[in-house]
PDB file with SEQRES, HELIX, SHEET and CRYST1 records, atoms N, CA, C and O in Angstrom:
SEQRES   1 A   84  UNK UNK UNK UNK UNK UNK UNK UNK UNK UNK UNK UNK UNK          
SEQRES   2 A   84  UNK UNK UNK UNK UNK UNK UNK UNK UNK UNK UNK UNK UNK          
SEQRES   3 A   84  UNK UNK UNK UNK UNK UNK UNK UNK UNK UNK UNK UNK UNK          
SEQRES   4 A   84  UNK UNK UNK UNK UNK UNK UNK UNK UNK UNK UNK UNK UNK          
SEQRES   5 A   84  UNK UNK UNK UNK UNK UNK UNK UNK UNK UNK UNK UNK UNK          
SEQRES   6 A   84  UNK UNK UNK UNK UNK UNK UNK UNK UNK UNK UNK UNK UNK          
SEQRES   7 A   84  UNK UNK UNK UNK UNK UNK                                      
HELIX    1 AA1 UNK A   11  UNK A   13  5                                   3    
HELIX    2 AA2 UNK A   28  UNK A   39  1                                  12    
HELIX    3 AA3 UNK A   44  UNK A   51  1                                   8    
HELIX    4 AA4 UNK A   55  UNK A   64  1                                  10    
HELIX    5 AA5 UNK A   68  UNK A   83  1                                  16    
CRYST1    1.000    1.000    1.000  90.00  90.00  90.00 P 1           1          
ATOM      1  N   UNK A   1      45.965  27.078  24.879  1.00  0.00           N  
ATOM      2  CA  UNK A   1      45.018  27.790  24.057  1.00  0.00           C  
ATOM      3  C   UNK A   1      45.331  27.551  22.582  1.00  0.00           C  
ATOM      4  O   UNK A   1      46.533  27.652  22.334  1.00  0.00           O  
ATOM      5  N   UNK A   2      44.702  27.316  21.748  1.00  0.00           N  
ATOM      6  CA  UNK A   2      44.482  27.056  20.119  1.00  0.00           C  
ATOM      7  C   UNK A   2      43.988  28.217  19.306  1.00  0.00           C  
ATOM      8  O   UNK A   2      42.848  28.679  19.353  1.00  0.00           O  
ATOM      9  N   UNK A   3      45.004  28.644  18.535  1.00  0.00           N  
ATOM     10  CA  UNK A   3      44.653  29.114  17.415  1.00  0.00           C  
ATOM     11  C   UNK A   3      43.760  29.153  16.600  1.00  0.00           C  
ATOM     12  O   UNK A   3      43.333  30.199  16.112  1.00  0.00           O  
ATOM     13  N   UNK A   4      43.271  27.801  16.286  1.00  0.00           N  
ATOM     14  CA  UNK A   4      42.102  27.522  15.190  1.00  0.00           C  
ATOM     15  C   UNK A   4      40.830  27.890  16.072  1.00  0.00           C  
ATOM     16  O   UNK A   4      40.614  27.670  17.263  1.00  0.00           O  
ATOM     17  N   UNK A   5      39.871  28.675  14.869  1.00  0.00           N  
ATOM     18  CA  UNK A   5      39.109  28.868  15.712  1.00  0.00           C  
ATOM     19  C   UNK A   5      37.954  27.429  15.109  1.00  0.00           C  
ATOM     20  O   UNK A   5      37.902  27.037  13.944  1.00  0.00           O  
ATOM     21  N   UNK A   6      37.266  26.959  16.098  1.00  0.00           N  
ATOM     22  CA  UNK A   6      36.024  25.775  16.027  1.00  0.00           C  
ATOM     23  C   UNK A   6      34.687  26.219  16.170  1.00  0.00           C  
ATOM     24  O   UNK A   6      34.133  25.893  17.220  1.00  0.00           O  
ATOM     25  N   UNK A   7      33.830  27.113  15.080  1.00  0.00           N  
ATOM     26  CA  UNK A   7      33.157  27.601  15.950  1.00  0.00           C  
ATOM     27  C   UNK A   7      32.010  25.877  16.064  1.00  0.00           C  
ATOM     28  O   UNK A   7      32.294  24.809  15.522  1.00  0.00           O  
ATOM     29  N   UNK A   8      30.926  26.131  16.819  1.00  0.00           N  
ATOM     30  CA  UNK A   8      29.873  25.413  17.620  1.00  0.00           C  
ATOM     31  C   UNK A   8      28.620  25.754  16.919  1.00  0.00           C  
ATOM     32  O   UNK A   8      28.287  26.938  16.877  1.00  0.00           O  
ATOM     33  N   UNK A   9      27.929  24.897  16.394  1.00  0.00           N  
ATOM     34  CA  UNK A   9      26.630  25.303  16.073  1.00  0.00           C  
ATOM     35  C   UNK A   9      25.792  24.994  17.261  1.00  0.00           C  
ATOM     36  O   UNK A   9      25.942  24.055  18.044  1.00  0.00           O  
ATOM     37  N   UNK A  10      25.057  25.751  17.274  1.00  0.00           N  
ATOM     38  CA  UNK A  10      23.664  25.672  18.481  1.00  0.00           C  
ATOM     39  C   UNK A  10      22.923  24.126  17.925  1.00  0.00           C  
ATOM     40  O   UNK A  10      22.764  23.608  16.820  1.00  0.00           O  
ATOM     41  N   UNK A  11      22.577  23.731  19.391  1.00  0.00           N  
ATOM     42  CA  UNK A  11      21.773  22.344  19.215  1.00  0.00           C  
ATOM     43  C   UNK A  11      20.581  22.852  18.486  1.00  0.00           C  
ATOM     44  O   UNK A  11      19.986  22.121  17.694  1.00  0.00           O  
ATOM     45  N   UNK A  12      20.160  24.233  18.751  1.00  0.00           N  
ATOM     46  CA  UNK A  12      18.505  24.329  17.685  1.00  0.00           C  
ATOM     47  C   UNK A  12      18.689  24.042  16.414  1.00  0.00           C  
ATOM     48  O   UNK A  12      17.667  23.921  15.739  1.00  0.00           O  
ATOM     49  N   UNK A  13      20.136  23.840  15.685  1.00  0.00           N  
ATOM     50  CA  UNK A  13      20.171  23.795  14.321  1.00  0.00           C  
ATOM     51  C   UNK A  13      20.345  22.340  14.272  1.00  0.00           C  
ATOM     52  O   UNK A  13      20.167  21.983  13.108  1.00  0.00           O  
ATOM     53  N   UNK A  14      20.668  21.155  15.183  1.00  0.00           N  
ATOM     54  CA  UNK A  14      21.389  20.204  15.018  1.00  0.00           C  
ATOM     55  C   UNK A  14      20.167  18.753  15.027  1.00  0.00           C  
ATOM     56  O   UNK A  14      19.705  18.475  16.133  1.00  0.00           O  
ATOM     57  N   UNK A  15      19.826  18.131  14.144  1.00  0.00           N  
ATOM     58  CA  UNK A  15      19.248  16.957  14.629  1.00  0.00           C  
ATOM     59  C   UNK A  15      20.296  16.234  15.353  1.00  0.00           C  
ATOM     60  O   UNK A  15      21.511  16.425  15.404  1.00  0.00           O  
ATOM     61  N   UNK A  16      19.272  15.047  16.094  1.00  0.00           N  
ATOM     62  CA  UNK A  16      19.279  14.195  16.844  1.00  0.00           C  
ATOM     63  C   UNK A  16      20.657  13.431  16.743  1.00  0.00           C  
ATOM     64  O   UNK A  16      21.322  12.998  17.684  1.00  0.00           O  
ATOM     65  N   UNK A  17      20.985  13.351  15.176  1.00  0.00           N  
ATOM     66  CA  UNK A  17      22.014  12.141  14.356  1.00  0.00           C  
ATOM     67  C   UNK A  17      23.648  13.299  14.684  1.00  0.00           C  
ATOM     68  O   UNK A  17      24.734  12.720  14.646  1.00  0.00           O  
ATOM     69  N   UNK A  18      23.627  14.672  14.943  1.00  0.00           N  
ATOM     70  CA  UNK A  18      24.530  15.185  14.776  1.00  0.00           C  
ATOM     71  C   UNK A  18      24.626  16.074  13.452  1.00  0.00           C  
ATOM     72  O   UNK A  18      25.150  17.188  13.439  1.00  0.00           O  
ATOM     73  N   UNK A  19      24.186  15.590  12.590  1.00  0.00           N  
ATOM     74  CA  UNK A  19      24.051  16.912  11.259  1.00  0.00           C  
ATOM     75  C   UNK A  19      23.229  17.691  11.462  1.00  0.00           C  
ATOM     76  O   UNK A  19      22.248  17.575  12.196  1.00  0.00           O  
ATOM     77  N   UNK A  20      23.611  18.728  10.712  1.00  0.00           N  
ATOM     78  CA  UNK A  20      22.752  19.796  10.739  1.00  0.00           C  
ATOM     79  C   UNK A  20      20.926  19.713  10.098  1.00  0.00           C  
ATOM     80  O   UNK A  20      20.460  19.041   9.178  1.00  0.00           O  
ATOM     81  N   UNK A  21      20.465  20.390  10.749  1.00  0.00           N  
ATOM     82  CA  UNK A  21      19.117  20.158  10.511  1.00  0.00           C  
ATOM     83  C   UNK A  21      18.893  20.985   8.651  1.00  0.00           C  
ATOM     84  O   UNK A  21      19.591  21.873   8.160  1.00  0.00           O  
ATOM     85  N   UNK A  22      18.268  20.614   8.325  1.00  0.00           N  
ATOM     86  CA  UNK A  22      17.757  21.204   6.513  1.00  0.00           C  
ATOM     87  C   UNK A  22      16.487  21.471   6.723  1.00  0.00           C  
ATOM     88  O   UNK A  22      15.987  20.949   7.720  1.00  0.00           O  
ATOM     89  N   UNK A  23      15.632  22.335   5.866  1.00  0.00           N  
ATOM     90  CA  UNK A  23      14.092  22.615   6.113  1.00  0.00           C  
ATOM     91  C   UNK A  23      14.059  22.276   4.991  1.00  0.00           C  
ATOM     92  O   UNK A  23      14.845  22.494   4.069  1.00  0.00           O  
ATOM     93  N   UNK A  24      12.756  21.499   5.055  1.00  0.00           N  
ATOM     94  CA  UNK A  24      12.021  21.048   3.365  1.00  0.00           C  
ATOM     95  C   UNK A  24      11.796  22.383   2.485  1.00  0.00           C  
ATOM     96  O   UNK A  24      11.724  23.368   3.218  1.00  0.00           O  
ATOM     97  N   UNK A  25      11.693  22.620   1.406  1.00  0.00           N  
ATOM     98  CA  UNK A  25      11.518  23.503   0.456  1.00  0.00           C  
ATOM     99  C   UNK A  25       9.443  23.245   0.164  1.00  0.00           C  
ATOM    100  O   UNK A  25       8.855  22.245  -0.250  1.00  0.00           O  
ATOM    101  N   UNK A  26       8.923  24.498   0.562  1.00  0.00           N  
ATOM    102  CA  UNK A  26       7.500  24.356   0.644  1.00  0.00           C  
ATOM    103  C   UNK A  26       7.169  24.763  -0.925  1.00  0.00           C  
ATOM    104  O   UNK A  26       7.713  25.519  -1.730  1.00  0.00           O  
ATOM    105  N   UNK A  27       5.983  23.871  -0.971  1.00  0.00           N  
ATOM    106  CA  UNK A  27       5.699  24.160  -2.609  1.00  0.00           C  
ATOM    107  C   UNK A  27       4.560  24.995  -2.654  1.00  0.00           C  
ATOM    108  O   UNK A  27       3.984  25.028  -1.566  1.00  0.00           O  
ATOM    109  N   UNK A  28       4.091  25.609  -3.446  1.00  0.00           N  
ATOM    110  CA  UNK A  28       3.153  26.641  -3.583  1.00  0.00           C  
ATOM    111  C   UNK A  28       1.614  26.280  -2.980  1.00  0.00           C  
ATOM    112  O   UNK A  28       0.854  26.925  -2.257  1.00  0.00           O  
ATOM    113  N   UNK A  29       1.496  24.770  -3.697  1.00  0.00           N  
ATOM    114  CA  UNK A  29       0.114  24.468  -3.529  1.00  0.00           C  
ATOM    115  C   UNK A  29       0.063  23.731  -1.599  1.00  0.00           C  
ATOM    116  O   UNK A  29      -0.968  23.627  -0.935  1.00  0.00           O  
ATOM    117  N   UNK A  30       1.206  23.416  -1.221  1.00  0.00           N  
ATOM    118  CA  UNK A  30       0.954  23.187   0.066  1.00  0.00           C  
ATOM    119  C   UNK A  30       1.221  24.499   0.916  1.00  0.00           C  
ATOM    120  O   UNK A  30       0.463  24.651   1.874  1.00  0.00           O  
ATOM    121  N   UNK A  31       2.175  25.454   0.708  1.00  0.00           N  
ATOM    122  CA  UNK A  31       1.531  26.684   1.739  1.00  0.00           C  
ATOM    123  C   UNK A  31      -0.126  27.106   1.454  1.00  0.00           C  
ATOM    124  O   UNK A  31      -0.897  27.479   2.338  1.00  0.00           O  
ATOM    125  N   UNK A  32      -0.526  26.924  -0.247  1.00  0.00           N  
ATOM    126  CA  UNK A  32      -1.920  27.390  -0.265  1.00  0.00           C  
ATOM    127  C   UNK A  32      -3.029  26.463   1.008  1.00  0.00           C  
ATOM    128  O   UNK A  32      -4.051  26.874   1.557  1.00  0.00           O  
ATOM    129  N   UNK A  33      -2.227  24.936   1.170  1.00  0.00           N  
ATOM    130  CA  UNK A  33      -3.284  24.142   1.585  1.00  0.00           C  
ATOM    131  C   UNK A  33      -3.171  24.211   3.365  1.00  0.00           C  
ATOM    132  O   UNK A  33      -3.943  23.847   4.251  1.00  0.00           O  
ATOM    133  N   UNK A  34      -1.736  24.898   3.378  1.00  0.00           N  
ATOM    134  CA  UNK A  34      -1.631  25.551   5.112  1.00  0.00           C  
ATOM    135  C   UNK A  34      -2.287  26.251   5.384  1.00  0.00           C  
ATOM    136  O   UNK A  34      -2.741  26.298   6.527  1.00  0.00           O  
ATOM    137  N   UNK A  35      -2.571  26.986   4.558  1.00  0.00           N  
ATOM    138  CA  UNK A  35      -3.230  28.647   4.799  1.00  0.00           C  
ATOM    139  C   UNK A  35      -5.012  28.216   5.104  1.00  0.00           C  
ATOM    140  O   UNK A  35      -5.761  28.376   6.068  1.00  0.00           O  
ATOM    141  N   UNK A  36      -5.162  27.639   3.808  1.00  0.00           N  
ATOM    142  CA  UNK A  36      -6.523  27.046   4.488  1.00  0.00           C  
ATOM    143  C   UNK A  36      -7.081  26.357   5.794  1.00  0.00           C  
ATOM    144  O   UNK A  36      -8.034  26.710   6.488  1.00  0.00           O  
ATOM    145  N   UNK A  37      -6.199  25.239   5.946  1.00  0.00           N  
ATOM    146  CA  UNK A  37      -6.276  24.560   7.312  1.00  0.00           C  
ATOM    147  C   UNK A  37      -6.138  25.544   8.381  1.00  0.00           C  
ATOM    148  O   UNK A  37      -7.047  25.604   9.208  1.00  0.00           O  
ATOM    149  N   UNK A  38      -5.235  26.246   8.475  1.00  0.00           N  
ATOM    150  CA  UNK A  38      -5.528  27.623   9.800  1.00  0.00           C  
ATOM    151  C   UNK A  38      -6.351  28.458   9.252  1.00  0.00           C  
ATOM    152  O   UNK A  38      -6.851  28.929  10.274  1.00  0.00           O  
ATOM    153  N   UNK A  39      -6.860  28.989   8.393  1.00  0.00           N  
ATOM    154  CA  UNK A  39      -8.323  29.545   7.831  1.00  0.00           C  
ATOM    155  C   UNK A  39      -9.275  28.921   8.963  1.00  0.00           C  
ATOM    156  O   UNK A  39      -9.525  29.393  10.072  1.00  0.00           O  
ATOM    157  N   UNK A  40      -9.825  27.512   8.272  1.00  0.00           N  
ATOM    158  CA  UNK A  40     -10.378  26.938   9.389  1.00  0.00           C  
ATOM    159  C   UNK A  40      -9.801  26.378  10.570  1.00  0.00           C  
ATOM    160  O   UNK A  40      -9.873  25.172  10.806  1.00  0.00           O  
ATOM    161  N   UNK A  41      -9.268  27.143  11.275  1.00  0.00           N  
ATOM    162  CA  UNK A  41      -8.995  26.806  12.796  1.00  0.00           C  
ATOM    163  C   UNK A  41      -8.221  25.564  13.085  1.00  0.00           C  
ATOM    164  O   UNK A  41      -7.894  25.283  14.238  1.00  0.00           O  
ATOM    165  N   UNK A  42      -7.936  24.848  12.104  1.00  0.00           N  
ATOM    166  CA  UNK A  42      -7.283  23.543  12.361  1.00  0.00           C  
ATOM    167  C   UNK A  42      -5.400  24.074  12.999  1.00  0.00           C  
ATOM    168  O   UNK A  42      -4.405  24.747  12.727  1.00  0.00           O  
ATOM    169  N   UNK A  43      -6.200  22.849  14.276  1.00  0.00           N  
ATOM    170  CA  UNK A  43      -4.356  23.410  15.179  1.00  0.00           C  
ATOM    171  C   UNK A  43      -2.979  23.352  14.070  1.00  0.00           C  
ATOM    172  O   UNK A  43      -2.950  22.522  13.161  1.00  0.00           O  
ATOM    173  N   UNK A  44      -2.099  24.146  14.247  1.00  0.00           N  
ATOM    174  CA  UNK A  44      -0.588  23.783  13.891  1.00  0.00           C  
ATOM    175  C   UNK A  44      -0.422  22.646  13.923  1.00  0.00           C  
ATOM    176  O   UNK A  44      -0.427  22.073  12.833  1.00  0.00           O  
ATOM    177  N   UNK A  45      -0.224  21.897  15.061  1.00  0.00           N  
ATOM    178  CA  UNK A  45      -0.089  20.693  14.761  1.00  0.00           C  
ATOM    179  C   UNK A  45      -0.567  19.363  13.781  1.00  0.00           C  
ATOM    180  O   UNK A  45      -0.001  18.485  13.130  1.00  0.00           O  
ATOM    181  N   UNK A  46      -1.980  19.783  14.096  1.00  0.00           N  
ATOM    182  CA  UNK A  46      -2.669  18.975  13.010  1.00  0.00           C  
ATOM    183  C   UNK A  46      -2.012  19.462  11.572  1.00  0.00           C  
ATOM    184  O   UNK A  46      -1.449  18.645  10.843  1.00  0.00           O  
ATOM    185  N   UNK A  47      -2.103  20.555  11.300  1.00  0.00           N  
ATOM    186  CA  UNK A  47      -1.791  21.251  10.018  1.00  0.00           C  
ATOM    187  C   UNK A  47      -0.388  20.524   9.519  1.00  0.00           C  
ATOM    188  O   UNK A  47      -0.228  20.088   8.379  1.00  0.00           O  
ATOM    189  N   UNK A  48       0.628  20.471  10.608  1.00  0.00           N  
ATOM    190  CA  UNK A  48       2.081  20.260  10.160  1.00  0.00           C  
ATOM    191  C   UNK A  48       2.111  18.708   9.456  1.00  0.00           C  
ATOM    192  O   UNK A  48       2.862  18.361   8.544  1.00  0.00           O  
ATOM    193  N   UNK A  49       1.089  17.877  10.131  1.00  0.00           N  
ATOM    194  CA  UNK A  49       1.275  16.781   9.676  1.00  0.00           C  
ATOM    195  C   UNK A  49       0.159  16.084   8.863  1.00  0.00           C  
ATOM    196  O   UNK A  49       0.032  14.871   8.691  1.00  0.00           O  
ATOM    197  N   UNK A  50      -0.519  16.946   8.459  1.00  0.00           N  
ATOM    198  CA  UNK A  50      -1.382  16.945   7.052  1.00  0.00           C  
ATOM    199  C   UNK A  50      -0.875  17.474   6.098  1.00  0.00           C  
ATOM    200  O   UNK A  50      -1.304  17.372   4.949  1.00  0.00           O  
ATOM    201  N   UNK A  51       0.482  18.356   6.572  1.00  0.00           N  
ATOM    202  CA  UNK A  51       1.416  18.887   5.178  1.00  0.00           C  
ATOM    203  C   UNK A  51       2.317  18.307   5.018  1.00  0.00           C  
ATOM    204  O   UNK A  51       2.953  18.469   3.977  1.00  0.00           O  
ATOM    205  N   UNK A  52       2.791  17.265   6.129  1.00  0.00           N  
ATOM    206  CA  UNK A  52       4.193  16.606   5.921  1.00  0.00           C  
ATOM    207  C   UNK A  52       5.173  17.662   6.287  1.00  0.00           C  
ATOM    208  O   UNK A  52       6.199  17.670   5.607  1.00  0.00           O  
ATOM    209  N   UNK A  53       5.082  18.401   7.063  1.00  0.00           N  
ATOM    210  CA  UNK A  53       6.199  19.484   7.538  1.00  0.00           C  
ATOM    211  C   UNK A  53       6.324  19.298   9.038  1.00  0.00           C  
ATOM    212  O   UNK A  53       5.533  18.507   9.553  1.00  0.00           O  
ATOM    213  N   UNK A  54       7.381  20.037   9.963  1.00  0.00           N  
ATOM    214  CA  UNK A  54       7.474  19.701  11.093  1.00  0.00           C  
ATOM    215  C   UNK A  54       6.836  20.849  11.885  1.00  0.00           C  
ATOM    216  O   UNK A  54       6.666  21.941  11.343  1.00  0.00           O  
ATOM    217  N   UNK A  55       6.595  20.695  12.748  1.00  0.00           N  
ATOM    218  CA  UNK A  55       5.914  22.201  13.856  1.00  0.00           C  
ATOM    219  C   UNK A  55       6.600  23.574  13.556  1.00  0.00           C  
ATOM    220  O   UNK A  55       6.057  24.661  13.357  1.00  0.00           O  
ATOM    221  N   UNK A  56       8.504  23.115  13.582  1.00  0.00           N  
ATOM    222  CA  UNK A  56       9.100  24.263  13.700  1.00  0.00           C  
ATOM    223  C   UNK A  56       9.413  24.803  12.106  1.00  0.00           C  
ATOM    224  O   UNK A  56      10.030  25.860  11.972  1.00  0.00           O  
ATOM    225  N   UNK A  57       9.042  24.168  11.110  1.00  0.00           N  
ATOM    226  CA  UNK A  57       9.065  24.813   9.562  1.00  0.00           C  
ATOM    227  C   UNK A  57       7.739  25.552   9.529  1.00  0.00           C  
ATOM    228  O   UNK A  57       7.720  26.739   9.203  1.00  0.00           O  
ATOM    229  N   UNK A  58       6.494  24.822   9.893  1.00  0.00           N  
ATOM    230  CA  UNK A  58       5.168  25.995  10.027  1.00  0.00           C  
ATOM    231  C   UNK A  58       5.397  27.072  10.510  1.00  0.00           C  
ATOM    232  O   UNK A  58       5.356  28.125   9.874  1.00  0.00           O  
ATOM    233  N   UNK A  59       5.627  26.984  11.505  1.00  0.00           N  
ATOM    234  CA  UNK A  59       5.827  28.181  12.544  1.00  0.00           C  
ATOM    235  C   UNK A  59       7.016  29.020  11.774  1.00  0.00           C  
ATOM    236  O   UNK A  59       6.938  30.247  11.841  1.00  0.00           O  
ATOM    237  N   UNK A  60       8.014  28.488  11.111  1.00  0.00           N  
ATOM    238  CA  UNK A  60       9.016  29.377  10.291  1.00  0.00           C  
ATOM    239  C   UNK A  60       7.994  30.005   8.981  1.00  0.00           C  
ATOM    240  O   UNK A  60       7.858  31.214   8.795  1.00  0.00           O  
ATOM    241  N   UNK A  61       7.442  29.132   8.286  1.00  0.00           N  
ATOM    242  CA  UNK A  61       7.114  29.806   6.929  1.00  0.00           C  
ATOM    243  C   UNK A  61       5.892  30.918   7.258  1.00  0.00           C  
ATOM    244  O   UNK A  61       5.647  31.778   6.413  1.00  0.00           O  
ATOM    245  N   UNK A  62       5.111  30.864   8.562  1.00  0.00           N  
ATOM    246  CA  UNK A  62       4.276  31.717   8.742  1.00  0.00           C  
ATOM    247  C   UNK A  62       4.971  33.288   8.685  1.00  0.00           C  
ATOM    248  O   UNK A  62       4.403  34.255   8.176  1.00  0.00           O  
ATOM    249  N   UNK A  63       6.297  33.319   9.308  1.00  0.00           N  
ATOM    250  CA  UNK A  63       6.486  34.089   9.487  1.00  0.00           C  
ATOM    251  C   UNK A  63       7.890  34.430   8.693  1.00  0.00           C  
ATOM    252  O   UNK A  63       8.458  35.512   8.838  1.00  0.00           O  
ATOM    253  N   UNK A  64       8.256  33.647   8.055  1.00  0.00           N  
ATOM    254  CA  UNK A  64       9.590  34.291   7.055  1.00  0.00           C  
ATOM    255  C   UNK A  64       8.034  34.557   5.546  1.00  0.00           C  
ATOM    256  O   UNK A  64       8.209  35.699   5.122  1.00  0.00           O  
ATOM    257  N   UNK A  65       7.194  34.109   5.032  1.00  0.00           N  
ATOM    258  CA  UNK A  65       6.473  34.756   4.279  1.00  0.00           C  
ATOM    259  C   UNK A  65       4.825  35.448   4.515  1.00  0.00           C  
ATOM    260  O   UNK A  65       3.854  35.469   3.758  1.00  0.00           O  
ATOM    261  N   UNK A  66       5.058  36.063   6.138  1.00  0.00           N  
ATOM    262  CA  UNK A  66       4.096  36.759   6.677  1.00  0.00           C  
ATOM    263  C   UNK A  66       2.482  36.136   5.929  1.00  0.00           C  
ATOM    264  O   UNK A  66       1.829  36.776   5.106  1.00  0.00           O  
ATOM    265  N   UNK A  67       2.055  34.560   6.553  1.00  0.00           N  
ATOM    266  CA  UNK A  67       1.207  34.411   6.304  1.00  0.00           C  
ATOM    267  C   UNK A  67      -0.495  34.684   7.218  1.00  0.00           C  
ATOM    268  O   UNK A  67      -1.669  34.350   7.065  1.00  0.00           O  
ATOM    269  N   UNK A  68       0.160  35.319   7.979  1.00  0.00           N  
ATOM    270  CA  UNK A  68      -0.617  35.901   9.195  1.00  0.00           C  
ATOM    271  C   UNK A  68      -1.870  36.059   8.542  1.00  0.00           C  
ATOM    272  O   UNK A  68      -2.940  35.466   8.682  1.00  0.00           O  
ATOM    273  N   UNK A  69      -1.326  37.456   7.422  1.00  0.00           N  
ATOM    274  CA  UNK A  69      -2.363  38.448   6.883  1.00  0.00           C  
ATOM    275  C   UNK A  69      -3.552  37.215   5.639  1.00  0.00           C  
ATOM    276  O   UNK A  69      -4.750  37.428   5.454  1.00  0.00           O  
ATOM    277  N   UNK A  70      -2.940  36.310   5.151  1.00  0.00           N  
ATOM    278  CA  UNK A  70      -3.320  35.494   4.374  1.00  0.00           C  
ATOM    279  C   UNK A  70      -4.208  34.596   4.949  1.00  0.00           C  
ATOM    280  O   UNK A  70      -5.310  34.361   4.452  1.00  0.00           O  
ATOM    281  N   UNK A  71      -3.819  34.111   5.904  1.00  0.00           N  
ATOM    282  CA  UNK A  71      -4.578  32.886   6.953  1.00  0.00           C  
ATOM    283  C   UNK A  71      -6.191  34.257   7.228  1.00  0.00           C  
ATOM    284  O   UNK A  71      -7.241  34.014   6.634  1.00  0.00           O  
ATOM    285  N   UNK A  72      -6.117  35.159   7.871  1.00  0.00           N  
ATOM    286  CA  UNK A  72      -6.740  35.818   8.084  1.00  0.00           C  
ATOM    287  C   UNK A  72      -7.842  36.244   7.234  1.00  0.00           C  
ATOM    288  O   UNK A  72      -9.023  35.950   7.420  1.00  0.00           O  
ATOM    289  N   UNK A  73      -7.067  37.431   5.661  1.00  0.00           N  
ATOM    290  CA  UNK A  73      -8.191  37.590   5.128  1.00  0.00           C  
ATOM    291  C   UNK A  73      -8.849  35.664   4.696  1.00  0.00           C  
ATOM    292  O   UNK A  73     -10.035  35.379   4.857  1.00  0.00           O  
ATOM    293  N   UNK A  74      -7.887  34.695   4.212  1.00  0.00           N  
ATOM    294  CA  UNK A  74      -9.040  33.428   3.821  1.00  0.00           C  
ATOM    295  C   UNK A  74     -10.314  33.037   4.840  1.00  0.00           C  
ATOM    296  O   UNK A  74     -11.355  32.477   4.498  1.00  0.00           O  
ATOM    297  N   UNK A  75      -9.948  33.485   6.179  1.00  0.00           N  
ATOM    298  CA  UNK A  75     -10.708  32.954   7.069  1.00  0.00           C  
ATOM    299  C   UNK A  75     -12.148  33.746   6.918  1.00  0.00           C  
ATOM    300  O   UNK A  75     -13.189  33.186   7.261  1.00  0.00           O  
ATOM    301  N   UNK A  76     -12.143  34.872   6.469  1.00  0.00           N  
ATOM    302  CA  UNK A  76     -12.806  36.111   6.705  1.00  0.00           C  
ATOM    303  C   UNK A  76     -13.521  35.521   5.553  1.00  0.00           C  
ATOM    304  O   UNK A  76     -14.690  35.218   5.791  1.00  0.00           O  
ATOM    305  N   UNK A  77     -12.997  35.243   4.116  1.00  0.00           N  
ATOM    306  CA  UNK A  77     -13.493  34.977   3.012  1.00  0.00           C  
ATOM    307  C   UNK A  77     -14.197  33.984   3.162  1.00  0.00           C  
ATOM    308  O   UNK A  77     -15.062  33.852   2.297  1.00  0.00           O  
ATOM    309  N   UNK A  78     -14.144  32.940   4.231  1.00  0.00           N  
ATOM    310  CA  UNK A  78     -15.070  31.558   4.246  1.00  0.00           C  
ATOM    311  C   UNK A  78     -15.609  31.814   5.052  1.00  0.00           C  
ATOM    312  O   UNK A  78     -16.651  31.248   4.722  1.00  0.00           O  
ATOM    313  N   UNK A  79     -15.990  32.578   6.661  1.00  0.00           N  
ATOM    314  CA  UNK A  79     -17.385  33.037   7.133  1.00  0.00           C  
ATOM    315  C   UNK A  79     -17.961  33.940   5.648  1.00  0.00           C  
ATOM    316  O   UNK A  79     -18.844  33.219   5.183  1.00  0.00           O  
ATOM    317  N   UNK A  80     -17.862  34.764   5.060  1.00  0.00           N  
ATOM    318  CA  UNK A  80     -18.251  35.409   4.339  1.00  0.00           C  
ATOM    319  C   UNK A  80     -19.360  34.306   3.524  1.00  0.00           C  
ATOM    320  O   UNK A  80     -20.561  34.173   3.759  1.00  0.00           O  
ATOM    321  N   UNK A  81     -18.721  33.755   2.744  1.00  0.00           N  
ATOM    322  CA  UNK A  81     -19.371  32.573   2.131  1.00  0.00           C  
ATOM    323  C   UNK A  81     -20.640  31.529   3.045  1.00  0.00           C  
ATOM    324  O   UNK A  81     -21.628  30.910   2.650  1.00  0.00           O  
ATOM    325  N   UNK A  82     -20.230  31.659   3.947  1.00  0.00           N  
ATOM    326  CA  UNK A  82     -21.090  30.622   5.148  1.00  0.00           C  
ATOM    327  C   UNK A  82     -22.185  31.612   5.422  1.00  0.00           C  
ATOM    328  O   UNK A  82     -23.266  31.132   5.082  1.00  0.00           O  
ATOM    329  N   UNK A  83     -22.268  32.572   5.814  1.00  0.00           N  
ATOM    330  CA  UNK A  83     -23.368  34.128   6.144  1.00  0.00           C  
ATOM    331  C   UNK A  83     -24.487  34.108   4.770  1.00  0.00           C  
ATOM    332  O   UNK A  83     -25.662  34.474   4.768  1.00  0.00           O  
ATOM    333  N   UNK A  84     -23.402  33.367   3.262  1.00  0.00           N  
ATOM    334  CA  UNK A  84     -24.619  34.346   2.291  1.00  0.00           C  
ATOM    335  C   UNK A  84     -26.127  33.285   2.218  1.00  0.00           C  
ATOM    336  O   UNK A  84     -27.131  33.679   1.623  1.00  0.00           O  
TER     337      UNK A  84                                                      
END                                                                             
């Protein structure tokens, strides 16, 4: 038994190469241009790679800056516009 402790990072953090995975730093005008694309219904997927981001950073920034409520009212705001 060893003293040192080693801890283990989880493979969810680890790319493919063995380093640790990094998330791109999102810039203002591309969460604005996420928010739109799920406004209009355009899948995650499509979205991730019209932003240059990966599935699992969308799916993070939706919800580390609660864009739920944002995607939502924009969506509301562009039927609105389409009705007048």
């Amino acid at each position: 038994m060893s003293i040192v402790f080693r801890p283990t990072i989880p493979s969810v953090f680890i790319d493919s190469d063995g380093a640790p995975k990094s998330r791109k730093l999102w810039h203002s005008k591309v969460v604005w241009r996420f928010v739109n694309l799920r406004a209009l219904s355009v899948p995650i997927e499509e979205c991730a790679a019209i932003v240059g981001h990966t599935l699992e950073d969308c799916l993070h920034v939706i919800e580390e800056r609660n864009l739920q409520d944002a995607i939502n009212t924009r969506r509301h705001v562009l039927i609105k516009d389409v009705m007048r």
